[in-house]
BAMAR-203359 format. One record per residue (C-alpha): residue in three letters; x, y, z. Coordinates in pm, whole numbers. Example, Ala and Ser with C-alpha at 12.3 -4.5 7.8 and 13.67 -1.06 7.14 Angstrom:
REM BAMAR-203359
+---------+--------+--------+--------+
! residuo !      X !      Y !      Z !
+---------+--------+--------+--------+
!     ALA !   1230 !   -450 !    780 !
!     SER !   1367 !   -106 !    714 !
+---------+--------+--------+--------+
This chain:
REM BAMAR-203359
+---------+--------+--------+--------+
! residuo !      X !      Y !      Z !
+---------+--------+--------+--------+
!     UNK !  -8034 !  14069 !   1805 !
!     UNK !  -7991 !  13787 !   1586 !
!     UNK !  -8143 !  13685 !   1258 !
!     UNK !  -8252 !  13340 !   1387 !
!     UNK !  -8553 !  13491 !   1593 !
!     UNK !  -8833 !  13776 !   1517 !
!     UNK !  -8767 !  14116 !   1671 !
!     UNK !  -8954 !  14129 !   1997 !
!     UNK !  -9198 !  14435 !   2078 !
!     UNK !  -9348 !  14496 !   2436 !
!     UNK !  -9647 !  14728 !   2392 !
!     UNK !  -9802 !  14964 !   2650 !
!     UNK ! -10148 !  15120 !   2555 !
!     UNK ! -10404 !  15256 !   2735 !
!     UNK ! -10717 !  15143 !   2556 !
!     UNK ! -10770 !  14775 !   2456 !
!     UNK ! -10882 !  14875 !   2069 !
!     UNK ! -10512 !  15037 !   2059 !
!     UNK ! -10400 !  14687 !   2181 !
!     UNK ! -10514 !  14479 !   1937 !
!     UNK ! -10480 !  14689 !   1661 !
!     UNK ! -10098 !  14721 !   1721 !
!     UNK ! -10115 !  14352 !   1836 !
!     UNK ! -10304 !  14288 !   1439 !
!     UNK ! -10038 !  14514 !   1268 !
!     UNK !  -9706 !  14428 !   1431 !
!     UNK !  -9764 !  14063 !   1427 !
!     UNK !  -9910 !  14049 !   1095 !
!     UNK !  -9567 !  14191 !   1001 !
!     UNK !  -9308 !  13968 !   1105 !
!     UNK !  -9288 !  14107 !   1480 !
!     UNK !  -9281 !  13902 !   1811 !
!     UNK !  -9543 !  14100 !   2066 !
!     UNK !  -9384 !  13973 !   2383 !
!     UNK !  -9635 !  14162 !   2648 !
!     UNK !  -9934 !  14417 !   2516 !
!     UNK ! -10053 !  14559 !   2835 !
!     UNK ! -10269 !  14869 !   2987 !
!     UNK ! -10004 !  15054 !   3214 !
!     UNK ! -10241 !  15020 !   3498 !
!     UNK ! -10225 !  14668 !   3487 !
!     UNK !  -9821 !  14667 !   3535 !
!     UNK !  -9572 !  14732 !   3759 !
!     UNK !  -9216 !  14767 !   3825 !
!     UNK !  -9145 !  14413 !   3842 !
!     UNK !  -9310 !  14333 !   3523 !
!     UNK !  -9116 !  14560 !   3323 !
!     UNK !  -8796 !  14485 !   3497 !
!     UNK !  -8880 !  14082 !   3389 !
!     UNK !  -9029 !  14152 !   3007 !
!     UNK !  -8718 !  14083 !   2767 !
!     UNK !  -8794 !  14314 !   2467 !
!     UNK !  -8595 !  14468 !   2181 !
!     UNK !  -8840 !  14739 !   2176 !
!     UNK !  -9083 !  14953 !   2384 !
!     UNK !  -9406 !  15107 !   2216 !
!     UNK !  -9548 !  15349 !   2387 !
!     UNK !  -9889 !  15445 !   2304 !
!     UNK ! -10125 !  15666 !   2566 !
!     UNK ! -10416 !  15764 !   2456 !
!     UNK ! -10593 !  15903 !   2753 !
!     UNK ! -10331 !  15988 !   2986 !
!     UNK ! -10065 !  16219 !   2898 !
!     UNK !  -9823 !  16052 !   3111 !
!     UNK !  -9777 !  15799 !   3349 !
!     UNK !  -9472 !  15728 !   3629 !
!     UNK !  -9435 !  15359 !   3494 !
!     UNK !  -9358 !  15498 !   3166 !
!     UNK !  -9117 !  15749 !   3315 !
!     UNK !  -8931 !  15505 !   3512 !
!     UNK !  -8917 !  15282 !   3220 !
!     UNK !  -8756 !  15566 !   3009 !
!     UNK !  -8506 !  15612 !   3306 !
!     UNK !  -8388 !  15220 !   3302 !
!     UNK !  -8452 !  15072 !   2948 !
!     UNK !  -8114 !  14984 !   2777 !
!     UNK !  -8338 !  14907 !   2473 !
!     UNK !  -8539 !  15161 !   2225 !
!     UNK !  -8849 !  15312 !   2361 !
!     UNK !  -9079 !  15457 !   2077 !
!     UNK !  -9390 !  15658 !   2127 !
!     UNK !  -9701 !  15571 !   1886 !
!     UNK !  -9843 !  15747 !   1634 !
!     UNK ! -10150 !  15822 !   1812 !
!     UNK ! -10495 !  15640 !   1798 !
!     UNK ! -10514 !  15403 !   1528 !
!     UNK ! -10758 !  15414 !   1276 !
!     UNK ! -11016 !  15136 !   1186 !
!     UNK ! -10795 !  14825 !    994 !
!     UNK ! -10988 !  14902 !    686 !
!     UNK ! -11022 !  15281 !    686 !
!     UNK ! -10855 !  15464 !    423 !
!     UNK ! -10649 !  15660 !    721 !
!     UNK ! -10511 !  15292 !    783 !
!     UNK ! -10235 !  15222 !    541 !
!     UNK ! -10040 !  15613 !    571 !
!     UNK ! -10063 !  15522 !   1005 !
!     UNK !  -9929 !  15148 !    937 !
!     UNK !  -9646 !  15281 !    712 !
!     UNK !  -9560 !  15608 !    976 !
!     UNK !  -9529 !  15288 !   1288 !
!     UNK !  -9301 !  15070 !   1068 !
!     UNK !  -9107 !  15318 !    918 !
!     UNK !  -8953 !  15376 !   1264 !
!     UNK !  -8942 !  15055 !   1344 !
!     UNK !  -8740 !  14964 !   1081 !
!     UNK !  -8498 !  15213 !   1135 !
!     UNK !  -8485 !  15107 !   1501 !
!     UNK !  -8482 !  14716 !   1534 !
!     UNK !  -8471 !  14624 !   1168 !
!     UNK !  -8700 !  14454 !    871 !
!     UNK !  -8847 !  14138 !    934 !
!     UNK !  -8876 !  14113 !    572 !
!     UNK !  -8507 !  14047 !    557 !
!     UNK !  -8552 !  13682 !    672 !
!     UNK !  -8640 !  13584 !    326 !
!     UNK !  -8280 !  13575 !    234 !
!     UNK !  -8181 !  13225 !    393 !
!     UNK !  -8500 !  13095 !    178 !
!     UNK !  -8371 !  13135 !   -137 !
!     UNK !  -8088 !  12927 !    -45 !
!     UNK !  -8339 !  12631 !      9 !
!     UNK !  -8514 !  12751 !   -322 !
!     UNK !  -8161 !  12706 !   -523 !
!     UNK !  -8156 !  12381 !   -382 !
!     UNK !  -8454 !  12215 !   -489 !
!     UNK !  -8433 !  11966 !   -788 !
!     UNK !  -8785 !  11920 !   -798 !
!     UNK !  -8942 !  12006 !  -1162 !
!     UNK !  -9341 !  12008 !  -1084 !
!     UNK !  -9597 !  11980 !  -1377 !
!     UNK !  -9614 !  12233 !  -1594 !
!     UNK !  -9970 !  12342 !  -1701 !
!     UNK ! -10069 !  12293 !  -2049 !
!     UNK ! -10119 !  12560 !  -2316 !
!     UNK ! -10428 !  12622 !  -2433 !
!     UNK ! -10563 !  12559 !  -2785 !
!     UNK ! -10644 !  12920 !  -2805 !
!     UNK ! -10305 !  13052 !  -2720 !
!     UNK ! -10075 !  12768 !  -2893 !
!     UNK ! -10296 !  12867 !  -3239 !
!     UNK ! -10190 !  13254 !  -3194 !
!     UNK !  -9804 !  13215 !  -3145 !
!     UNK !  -9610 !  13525 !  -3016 !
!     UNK !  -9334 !  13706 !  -3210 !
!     UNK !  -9009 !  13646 !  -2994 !
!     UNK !  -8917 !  13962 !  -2801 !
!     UNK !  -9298 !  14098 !  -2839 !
!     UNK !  -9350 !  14380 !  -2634 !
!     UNK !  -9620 !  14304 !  -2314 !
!     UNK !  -9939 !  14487 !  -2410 !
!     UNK ! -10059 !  14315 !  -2059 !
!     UNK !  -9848 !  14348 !  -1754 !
!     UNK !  -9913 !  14193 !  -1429 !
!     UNK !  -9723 !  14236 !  -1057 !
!     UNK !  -9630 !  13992 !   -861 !
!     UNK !  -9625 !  14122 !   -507 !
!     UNK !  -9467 !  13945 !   -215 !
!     UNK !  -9267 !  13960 !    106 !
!     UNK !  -9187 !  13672 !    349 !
!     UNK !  -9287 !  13350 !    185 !
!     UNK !  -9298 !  13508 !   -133 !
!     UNK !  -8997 !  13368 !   -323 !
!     UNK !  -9151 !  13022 !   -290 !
!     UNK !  -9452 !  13071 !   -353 !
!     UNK !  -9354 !  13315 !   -649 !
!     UNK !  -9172 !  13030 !   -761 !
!     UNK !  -9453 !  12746 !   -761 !
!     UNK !  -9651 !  13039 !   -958 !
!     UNK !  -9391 !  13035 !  -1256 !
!     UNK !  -9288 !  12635 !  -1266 !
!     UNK !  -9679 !  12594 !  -1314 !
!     UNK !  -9740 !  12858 !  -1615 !
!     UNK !  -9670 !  12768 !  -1949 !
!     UNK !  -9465 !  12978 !  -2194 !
!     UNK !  -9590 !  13132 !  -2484 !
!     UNK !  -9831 !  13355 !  -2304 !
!     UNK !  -9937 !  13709 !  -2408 !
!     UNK !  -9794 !  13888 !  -2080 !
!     UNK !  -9518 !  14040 !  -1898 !
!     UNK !  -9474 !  14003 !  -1541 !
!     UNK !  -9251 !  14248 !  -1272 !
!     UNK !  -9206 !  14100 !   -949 !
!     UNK !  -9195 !  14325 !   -653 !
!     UNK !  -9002 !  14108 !   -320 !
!     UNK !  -8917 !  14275 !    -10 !
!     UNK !  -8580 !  14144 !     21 !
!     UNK !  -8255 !  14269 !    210 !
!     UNK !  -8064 !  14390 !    -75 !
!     UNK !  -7785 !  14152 !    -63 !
!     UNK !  -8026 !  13888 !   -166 !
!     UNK !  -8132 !  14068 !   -473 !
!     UNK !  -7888 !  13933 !   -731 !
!     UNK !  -7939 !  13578 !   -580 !
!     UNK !  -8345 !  13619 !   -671 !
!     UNK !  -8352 !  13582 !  -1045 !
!     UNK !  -8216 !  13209 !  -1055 !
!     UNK !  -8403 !  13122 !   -737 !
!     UNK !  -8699 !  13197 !   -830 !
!     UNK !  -8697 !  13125 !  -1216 !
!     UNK !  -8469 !  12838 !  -1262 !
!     UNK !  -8691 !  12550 !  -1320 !
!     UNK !  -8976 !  12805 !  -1546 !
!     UNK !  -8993 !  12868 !  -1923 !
!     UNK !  -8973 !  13230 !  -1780 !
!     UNK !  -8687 !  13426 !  -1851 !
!     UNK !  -8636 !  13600 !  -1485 !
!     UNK !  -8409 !  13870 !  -1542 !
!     UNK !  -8309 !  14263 !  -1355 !
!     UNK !  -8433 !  14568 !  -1479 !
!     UNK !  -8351 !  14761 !  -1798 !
!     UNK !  -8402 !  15110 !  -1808 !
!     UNK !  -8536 !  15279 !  -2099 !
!     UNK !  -8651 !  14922 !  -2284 !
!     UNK !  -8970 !  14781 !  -2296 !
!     UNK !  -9087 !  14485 !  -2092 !
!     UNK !  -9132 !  14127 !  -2325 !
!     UNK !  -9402 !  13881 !  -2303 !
!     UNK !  -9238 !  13584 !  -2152 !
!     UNK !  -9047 !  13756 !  -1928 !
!     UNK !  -9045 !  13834 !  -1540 !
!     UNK !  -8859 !  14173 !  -1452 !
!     UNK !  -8741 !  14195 !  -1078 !
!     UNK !  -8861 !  14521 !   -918 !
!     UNK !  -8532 !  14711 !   -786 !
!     UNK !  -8531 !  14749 !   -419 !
!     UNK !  -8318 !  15060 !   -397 !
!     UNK !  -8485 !  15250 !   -678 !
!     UNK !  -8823 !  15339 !   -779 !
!     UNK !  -8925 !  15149 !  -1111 !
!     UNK !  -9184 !  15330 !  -1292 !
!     UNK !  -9271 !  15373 !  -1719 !
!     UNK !  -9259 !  15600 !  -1939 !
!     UNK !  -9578 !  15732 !  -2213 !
!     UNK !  -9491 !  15450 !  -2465 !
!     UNK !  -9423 !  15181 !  -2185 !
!     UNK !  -9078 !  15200 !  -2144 !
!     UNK !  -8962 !  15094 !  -1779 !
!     UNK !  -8794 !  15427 !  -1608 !
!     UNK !  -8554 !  15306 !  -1303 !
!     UNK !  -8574 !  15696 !  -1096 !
!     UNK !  -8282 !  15852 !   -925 !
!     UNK !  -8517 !  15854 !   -629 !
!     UNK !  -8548 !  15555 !   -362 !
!     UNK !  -8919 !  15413 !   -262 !
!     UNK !  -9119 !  15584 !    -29 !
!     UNK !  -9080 !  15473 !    318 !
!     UNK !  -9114 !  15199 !    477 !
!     UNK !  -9094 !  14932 !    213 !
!     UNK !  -8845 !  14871 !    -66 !
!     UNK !  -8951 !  14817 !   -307 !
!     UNK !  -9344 !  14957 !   -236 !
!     UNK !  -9564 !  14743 !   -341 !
!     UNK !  -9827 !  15061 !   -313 !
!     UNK !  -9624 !  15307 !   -579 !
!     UNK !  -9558 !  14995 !   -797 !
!     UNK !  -9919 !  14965 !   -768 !
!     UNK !  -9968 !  15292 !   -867 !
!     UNK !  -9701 !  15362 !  -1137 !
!     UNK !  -9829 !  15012 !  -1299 !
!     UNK ! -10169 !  15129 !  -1322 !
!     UNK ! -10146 !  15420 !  -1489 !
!     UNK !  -9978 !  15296 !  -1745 !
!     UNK ! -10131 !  14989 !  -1844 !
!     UNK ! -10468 !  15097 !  -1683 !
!     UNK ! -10724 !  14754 !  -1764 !
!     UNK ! -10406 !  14573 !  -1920 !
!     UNK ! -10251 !  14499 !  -1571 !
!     UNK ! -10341 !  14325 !  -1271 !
!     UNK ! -10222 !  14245 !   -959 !
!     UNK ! -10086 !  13880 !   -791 !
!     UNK ! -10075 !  13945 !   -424 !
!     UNK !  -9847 !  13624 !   -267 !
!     UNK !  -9745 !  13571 !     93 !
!     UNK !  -9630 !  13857 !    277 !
!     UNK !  -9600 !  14085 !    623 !
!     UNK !  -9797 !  14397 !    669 !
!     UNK ! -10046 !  14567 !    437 !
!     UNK !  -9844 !  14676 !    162 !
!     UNK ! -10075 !  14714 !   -118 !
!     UNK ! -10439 !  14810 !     25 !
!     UNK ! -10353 !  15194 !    -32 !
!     UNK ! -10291 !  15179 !   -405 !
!     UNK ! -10563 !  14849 !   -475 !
!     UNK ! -10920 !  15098 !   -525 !
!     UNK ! -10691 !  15317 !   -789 !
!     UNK ! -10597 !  14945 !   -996 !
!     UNK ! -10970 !  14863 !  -1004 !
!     UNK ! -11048 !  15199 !  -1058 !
!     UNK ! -10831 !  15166 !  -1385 !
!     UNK ! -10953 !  14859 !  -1465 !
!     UNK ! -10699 !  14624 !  -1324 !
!     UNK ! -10757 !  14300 !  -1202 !
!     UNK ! -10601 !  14231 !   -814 !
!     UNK ! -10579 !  13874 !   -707 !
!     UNK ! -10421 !  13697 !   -382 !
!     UNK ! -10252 !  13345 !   -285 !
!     UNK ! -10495 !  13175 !    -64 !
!     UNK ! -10440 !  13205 !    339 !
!     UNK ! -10396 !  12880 !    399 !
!     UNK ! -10120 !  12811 !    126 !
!     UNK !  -9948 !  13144 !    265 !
!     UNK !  -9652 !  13146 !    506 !
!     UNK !  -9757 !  13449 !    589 !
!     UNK ! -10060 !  13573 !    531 !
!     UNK ! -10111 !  13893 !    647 !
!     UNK ! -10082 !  14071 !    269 !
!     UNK ! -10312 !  13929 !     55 !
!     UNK ! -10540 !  13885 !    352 !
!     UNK ! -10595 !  14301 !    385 !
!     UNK ! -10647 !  14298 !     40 !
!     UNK ! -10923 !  14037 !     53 !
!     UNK ! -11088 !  14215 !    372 !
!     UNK ! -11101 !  14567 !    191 !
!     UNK ! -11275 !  14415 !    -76 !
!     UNK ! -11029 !  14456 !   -389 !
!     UNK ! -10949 !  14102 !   -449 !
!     UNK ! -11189 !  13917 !   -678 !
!     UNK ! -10986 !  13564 !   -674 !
!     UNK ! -10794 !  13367 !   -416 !
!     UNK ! -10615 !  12982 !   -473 !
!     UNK ! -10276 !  12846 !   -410 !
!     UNK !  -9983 !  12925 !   -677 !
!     UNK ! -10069 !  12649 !   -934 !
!     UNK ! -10426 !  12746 !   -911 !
!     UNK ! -10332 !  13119 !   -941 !
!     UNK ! -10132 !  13020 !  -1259 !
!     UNK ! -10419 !  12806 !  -1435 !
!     UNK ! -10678 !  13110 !  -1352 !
!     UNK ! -10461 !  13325 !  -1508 !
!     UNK ! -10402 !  13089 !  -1858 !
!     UNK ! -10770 !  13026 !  -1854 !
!     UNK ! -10805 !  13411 !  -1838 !
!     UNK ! -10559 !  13489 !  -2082 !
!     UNK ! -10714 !  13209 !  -2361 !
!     UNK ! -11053 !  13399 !  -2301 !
!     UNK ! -10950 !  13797 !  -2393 !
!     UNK ! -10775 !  13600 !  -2679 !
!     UNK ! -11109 !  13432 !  -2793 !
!     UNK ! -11291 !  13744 !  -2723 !
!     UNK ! -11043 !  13926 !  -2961 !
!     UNK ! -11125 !  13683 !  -3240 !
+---------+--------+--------+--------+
């Protein structure tokens, strides 16, 4: 399988709701659905002439079926049985079945997430320096001490598309705000060190890796590790764990979600850019429960938008625009808590 094309999934399901849920969730996540078919409908032929990297399996009313059993006799590719009947795209059973299904996948045919790599490149590439908003009177008149520990802290949540659009985000905000950002990317690993000066190089925001054990800084964006949980200690400290992410995604957006929100309660929110899957919707009613703001790039600026699209159809996100307009919201917010304080 090569990296220049998504990994294709033929589907077999006995009940047409099964269908196009799987057809929602595996598309929505990077995957090419090559055939989604009742087995009654196909026949030897058809399997023999579907080209797929991947079999899903999911039989809901039959327990078995000879068309299944001869394709488990003559596939030379995976063949993976479901996880059962799929719950409602916005029921809270949703997320822990849509993390279960790619889990395996991933193991099986790999992470479509990985295909952000080769987009950085472009990103390090571009000489383009694009207006910068303006600071506001309110903020310019309280000036920040240099190093200040962030008393707000936002995420920035992304997968495919996300460095890009990440990156329009920062090149548009002005320094000198009162806020800390981490930036959560599901990226291949390899890409990691590359996503600092991709994403950051044209900002006044100082992109930079993780510290454990010191505090986050206003005017700063720390990248989320991928192969390590990132969570923070009583007094705010960031604590990289021994322990990896929970499956499927690294980093999860959900536990960042999570760990973010109980620390900084109504002092964070959430940035939800392009991305694949769902990643997110399980942990969003605990950040407004807290107090936390969650807001998502708008579908139509998206190259994918699959992410902050659940999170707008579950109800948690209460603003939507492109990157620039994301940024401006966000200084217009900031130069209101700061007249408010006054």
């Amino acid at each position: 399988m090569t990296e220049s094309r998504a990994a294709r999934i033929a589907v077999i399901a006995d009940t047409s709701l099964q269908r196009h849920v799987l057809q929602q969730a595996l598309s929505g996540s990077g995957y090419q659905v090559v055939l989604n078919s009742d087995p009654a409908r196909l026949d030897e032929e058809a399997l023999a002439a579907c080209e797929a990297d991947l079999w899903l399996v999911d039989l809901a009313q039959s327990e078995d079926s000879p068309l299944v059993d001869s394709l488990l006799e003559r596939s030379t590719v995976p063949v993976l049985f479901g996880e059962g009947h799929a719950p409602e795209r916005h029921s809270e059973n949703y997320p822990r079945w849509e993390r279960s299904l790619f889990s395996k996948l991933k193991r099986l045919i790999g992470d479509p997430a990985q295909a952000v790599g080769p987009s950085l490149e472009a990103l390090l590439a571009e000489a383009q320096r694009p207006g910068r908003l303006e600071l506001p009177a309110a903020l310019a008149d309280t000036p920040l001490v240099a190093g200040e520990a962030a008393k707000q802290v936002w995420l920035l949540a992304a997968s495919l598309g996300g460095p890009a659009a990440v990156k329009a985000f920062l090149d548009a905000l002005p320094g000198g705000l009162p806020v800390g950002f981490v930036y959560a990317q599901h990226i291949d690993a390899a890409f990691e060190t590359a996503l600092p000066q991709a994403v950051g190089r044209h900002s006044q925001w100082h992109v930079n890796p993780v510290r454990h054990g010191d505090t986050l800084r206003c005017g700063e964006v720390v990248i989320v590790p991928i192969s390590h949980e990132l969570g923070f200690t009583e007094d705010g400290a960031m604590q990289v764990a021994d322990r990896g992410w929970p499956e499927p995604y690294s980093p999860s957006i959900d536990q960042m979600m999570l760990n973010l929100a109980q620390q900084f309660g109504a002092h964070c929110g959430v940035i939800a850019f392009s991305g694949m899957g769902s990643d997110g919707s399980a942990a969003a009613a605990y950040v407004r429960r807290q107090g936390g703001l969650i807001w998502t790039q708008r579908g139509d600026s998206c190259a994918c938008p699959s992410m902050p699209d659940s999170l707008r159809e579950g109800g948690y996100s209460v603003f939507s625009g492109d990157p620039r307009e994301l940024a401006e919201a966000l200084v217009n917010h900031l130069a209101a808590q700061c007249v408010d304080a006054e």
